[in-house]
N, CA and C atoms as a LAMMPS dump frame, in Angstrom:
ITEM: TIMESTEP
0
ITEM: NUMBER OF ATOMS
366
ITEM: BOX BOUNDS ff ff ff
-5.0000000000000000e+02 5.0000000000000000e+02
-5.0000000000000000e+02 5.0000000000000000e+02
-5.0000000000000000e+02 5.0000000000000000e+02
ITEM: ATOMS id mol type element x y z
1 1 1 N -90.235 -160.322 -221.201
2 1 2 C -90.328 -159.552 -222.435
3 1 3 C -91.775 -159.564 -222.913
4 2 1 N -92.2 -158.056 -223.458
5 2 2 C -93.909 -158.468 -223.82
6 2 3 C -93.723 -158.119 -225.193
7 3 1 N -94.459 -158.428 -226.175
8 3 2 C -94.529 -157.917 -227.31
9 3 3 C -95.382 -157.769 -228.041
10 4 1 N -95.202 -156.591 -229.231
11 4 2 C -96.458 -156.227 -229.733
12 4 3 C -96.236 -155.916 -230.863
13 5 1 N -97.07 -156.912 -231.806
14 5 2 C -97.009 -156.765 -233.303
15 5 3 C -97.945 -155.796 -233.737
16 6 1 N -97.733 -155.341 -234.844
17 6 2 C -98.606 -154.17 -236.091
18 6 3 C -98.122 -153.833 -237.316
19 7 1 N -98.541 -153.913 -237.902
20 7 2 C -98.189 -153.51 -239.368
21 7 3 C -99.463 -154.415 -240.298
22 8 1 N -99.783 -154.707 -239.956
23 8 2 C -100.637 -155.457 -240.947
24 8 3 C -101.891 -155.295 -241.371
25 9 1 N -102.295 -155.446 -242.22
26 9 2 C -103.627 -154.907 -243.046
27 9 3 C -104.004 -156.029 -244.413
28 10 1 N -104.56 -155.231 -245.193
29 10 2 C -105.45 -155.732 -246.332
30 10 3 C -104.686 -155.344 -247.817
31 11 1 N -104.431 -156.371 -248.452
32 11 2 C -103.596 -156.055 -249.823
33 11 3 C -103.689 -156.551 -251.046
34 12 1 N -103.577 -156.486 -252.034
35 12 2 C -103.386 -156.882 -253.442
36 12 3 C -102.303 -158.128 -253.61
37 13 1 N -102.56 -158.833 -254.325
38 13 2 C -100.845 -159.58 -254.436
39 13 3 C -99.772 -158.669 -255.355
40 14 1 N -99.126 -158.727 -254.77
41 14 2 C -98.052 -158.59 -255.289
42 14 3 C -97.681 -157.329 -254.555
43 15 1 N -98.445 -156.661 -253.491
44 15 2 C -98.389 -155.473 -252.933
45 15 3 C -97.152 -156.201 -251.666
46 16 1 N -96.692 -155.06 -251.036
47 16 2 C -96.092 -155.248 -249.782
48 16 3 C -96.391 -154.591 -248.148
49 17 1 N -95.919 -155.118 -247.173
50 17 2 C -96.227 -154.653 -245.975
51 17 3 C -95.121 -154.932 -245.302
52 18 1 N -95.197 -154.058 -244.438
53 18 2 C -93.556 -154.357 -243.375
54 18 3 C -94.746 -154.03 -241.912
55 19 1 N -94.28 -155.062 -241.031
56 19 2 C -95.078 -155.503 -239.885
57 19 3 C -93.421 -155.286 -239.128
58 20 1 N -93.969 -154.665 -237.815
59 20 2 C -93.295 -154.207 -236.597
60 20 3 C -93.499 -155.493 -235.496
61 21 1 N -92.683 -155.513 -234.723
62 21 2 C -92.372 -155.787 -233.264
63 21 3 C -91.514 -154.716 -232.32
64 22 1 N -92.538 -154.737 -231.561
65 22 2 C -92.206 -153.714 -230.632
66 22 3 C -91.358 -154.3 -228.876
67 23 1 N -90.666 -154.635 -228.451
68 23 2 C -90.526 -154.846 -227.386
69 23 3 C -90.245 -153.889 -226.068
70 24 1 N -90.777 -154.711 -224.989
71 24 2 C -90.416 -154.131 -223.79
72 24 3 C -89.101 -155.274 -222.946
73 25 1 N -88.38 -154.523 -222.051
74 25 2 C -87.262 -155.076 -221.559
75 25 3 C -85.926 -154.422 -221.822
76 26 1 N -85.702 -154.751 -221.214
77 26 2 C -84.282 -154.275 -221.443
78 26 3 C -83.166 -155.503 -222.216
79 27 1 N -83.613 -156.658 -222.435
80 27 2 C -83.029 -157.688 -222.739
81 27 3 C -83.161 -157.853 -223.863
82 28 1 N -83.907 -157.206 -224.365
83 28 2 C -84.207 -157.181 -226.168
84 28 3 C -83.262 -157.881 -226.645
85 29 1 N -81.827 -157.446 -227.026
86 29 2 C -80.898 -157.52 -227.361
87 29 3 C -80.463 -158.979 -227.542
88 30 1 N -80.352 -159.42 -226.546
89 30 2 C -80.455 -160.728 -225.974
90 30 3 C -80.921 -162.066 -226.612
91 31 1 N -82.166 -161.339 -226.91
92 31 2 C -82.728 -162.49 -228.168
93 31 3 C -82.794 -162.806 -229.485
94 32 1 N -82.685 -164.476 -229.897
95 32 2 C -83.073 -164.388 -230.631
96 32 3 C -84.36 -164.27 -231.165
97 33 1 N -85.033 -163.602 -232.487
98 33 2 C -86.276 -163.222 -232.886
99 33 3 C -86.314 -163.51 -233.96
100 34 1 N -88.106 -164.187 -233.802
101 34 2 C -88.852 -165.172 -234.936
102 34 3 C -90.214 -164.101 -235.346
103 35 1 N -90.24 -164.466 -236.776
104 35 2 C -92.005 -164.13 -237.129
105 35 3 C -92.508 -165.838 -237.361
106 36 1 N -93.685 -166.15 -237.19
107 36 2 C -94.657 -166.999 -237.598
108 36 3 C -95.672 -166.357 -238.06
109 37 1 N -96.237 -167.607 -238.714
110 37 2 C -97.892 -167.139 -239.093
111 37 3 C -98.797 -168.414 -238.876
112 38 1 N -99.988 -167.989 -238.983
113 38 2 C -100.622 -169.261 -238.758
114 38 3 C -101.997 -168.918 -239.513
115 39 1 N -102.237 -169.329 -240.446
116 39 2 C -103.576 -169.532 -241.014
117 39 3 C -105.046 -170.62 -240.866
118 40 1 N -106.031 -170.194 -240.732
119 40 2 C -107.09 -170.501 -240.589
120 40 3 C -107.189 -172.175 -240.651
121 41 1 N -107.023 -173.245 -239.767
122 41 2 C -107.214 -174.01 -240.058
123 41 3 C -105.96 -174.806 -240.194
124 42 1 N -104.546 -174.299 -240.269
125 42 2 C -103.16 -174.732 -240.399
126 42 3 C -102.443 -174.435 -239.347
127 43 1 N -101.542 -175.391 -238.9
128 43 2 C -100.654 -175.014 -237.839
129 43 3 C -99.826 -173.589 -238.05
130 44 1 N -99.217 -173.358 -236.934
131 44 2 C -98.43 -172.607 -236.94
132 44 3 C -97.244 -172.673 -237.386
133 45 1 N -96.61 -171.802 -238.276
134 45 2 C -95.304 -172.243 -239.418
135 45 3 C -94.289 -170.901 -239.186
136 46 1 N -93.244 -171.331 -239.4
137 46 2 C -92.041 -170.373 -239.462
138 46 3 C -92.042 -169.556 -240.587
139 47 1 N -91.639 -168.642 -240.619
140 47 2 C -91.264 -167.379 -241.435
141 47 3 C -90.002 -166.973 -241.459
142 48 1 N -89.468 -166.447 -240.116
143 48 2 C -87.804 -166.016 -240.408
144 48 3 C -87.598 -166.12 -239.063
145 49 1 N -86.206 -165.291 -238.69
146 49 2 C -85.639 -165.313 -237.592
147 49 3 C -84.06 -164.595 -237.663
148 50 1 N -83.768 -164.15 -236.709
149 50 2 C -82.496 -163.151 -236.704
150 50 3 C -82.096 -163.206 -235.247
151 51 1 N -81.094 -163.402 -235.74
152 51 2 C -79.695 -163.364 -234.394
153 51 3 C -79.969 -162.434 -233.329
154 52 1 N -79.636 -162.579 -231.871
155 52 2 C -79.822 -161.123 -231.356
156 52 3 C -78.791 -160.38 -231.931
157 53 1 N -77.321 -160.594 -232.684
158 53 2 C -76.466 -159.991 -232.856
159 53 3 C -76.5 -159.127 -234.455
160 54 1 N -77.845 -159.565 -234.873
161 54 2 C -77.742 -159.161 -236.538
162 54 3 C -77.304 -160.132 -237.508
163 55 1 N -76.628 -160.59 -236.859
164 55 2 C -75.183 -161.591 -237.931
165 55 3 C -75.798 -162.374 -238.864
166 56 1 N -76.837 -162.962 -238.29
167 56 2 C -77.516 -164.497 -239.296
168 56 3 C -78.847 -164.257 -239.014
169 57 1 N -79.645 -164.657 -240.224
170 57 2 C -81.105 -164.748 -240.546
171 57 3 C -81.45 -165.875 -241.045
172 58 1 N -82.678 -165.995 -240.779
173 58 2 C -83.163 -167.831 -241.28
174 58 3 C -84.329 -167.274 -241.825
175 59 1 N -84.967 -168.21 -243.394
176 59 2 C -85.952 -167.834 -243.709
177 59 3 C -86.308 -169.308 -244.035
178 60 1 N -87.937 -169.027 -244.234
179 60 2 C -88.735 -170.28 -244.897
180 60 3 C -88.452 -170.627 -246.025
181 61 1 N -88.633 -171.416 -246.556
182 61 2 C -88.179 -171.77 -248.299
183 61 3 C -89.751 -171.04 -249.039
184 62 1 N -90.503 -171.196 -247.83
185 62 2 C -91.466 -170.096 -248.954
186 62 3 C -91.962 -169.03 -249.142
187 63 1 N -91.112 -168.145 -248.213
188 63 2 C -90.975 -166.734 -248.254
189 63 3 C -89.406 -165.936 -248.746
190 64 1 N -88.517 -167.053 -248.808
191 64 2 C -87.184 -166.909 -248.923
192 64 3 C -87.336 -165.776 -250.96
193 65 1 N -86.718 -164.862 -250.5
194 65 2 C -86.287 -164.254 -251.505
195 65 3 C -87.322 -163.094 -251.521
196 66 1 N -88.937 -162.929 -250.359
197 66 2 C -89.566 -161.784 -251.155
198 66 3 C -89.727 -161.599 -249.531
199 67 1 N -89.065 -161.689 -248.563
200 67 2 C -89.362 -161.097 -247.281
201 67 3 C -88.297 -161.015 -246.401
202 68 1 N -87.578 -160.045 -245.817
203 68 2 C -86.533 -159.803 -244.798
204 68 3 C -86.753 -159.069 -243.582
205 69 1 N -86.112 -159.945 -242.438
206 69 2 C -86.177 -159.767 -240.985
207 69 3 C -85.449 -158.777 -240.669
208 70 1 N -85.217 -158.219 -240.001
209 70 2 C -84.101 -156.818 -239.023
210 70 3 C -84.577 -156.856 -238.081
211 71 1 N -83.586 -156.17 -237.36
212 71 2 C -84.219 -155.333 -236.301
213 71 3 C -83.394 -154.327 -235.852
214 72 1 N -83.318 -153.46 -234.846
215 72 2 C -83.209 -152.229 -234.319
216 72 3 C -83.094 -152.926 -232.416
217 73 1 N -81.727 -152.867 -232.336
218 73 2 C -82.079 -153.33 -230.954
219 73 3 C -82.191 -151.839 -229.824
220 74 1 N -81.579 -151.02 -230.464
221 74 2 C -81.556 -149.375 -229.634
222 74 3 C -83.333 -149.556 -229.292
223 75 1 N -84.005 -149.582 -230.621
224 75 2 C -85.038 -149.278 -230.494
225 75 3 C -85.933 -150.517 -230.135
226 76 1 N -85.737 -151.93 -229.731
227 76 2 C -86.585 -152.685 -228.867
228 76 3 C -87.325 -153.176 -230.109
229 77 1 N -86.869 -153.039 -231.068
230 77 2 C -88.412 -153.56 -232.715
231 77 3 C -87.439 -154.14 -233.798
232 78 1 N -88.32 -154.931 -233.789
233 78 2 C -88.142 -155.985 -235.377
234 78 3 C -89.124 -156.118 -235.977
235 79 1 N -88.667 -156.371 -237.344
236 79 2 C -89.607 -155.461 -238.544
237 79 3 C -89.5 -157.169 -239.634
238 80 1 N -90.475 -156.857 -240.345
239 80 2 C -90.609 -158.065 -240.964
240 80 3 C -91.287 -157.199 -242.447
241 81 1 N -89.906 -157.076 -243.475
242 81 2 C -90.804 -156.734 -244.962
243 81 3 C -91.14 -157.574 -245.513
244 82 1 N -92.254 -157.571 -246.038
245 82 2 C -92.702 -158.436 -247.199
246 82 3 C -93.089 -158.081 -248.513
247 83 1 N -92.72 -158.637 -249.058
248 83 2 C -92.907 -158.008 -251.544
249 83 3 C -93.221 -159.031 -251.505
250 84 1 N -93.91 -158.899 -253.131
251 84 2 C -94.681 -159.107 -253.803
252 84 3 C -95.59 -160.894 -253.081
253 85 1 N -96.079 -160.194 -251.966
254 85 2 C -97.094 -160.714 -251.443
255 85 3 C -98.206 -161.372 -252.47
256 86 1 N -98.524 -162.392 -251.791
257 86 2 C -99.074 -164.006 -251.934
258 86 3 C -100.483 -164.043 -251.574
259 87 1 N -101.801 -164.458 -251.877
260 87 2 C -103.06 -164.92 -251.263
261 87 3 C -102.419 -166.017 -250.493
262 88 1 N -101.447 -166.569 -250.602
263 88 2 C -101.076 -167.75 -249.388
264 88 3 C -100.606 -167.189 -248.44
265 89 1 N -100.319 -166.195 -248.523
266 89 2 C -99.507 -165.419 -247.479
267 89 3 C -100.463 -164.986 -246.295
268 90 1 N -101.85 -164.672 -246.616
269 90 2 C -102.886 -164.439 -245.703
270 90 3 C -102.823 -165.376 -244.595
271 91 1 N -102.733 -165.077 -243.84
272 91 2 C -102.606 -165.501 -242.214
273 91 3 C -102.346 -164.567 -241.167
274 92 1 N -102.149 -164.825 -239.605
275 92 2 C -102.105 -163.76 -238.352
276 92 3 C -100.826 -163.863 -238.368
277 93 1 N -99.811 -163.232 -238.079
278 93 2 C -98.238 -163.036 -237.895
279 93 3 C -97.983 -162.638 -236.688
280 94 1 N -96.791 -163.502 -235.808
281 94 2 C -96.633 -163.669 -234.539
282 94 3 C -95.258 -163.071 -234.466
283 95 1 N -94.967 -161.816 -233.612
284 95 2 C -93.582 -162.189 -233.505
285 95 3 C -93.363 -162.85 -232.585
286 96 1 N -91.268 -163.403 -231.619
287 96 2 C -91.6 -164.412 -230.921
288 96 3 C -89.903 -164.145 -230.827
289 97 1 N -89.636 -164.159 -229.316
290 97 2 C -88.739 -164.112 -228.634
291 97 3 C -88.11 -165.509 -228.113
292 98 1 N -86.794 -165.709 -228.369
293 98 2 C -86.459 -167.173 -227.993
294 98 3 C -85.371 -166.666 -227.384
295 99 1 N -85.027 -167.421 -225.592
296 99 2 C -83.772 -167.007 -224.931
297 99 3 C -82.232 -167.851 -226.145
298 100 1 N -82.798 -169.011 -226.501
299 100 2 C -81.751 -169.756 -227.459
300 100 3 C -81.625 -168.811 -228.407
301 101 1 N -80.869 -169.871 -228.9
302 101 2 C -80.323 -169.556 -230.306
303 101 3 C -81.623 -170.016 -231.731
304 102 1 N -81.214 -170.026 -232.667
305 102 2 C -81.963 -170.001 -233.623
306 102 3 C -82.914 -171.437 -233.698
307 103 1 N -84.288 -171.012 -234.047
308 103 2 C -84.815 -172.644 -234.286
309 103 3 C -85.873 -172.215 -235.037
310 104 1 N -86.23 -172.975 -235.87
311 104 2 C -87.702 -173.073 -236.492
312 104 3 C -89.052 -173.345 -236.18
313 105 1 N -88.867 -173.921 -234.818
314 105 2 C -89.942 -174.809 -233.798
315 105 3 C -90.396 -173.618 -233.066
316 106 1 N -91.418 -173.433 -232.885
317 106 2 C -91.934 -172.567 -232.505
318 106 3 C -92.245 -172.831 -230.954
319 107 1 N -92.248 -173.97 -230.531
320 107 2 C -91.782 -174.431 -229.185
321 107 3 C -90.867 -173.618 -228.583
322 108 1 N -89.856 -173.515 -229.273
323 108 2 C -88.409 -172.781 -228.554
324 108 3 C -88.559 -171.619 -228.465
325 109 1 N -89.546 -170.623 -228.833
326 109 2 C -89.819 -169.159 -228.434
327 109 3 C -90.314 -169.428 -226.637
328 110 1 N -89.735 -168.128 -226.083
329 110 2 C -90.617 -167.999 -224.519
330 110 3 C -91.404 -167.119 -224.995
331 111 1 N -91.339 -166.208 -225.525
332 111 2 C -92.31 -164.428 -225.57
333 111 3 C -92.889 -164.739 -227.118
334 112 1 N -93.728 -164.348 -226.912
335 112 2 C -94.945 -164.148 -227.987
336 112 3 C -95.837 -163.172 -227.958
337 113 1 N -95.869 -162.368 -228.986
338 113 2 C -96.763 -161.032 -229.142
339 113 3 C -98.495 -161.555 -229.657
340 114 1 N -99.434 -160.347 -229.489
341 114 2 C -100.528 -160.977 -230.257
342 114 3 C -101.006 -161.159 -231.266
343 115 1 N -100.087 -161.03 -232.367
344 115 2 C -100.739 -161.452 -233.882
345 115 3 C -100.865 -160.065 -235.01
346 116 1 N -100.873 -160.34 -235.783
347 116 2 C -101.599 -159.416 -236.545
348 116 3 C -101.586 -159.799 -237.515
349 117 1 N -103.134 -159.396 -238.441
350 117 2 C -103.695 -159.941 -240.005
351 117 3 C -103.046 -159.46 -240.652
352 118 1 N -102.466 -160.394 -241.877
353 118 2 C -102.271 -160.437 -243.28
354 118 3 C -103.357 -160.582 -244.151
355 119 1 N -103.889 -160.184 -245.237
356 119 2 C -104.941 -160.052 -245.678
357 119 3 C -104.427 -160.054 -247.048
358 120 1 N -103.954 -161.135 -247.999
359 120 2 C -103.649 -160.598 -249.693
360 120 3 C -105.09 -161.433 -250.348
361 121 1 N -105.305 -160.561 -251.041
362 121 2 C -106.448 -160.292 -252.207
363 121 3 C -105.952 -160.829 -253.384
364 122 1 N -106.62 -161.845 -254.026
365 122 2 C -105.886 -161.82 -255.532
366 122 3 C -106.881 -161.148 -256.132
């Protein structure tokens, strides 16, 4: 599976952005799918995650309530909205393919896309 993140840019707080994952494969489906982020100087941290089936979503306790995962398995992409965006929120955003089931560890992804900037401005 290869993948390829975009959506991301330069923002205000409190502004929003919805960042894409795009996949190739036919197995899309198959997986479960994570966003991370990782900021300058900080490990890499969880964000969310969704079932390959839709059914269940996992979020961070510190994005929980202003950001939601989906996806589109017809269409191979998972989408990551985010409101009323954070200057903490600034970091690169990973999406991330795991043959398992759900985890927070970013270990347990196999596929990983290349990133893309978050940028909030206060």
């Amino acid at each position: 599976v290869q993948l390829q993140a975009f959506g991301g840019g330069l923002v205000q707080a409190g502004g929003s952005l919805r960042l894409s994952c795009a996949a190739s494969g036919r197995t899309f489906s198959s997986y479960t799918m994570g966003w991370f982020r990782q900021a300058p100087g900080k490990e890499r941290e969880f964000v969310a995650a969704i079932s390959w089936n839709i059914i269940s979503t996992w979020y961070a306790d510190s994005v929980k309530g202003r950001v939601t995962i989906s996806r589109d398995n017809p269409k191979n992409t998972v989408y990551l909205q985010m409101n009323s965006l954070k200057p903490e929120d600034t970091a690169v955003y990973y999406c991330a393919a795991a043959r398992g089931g759900y985890s927070a560890d970013h270990a347990s992804y196999d596929y990983w896309g290349q990133g893309t900037q978050v940028t909030v401005s206060s």
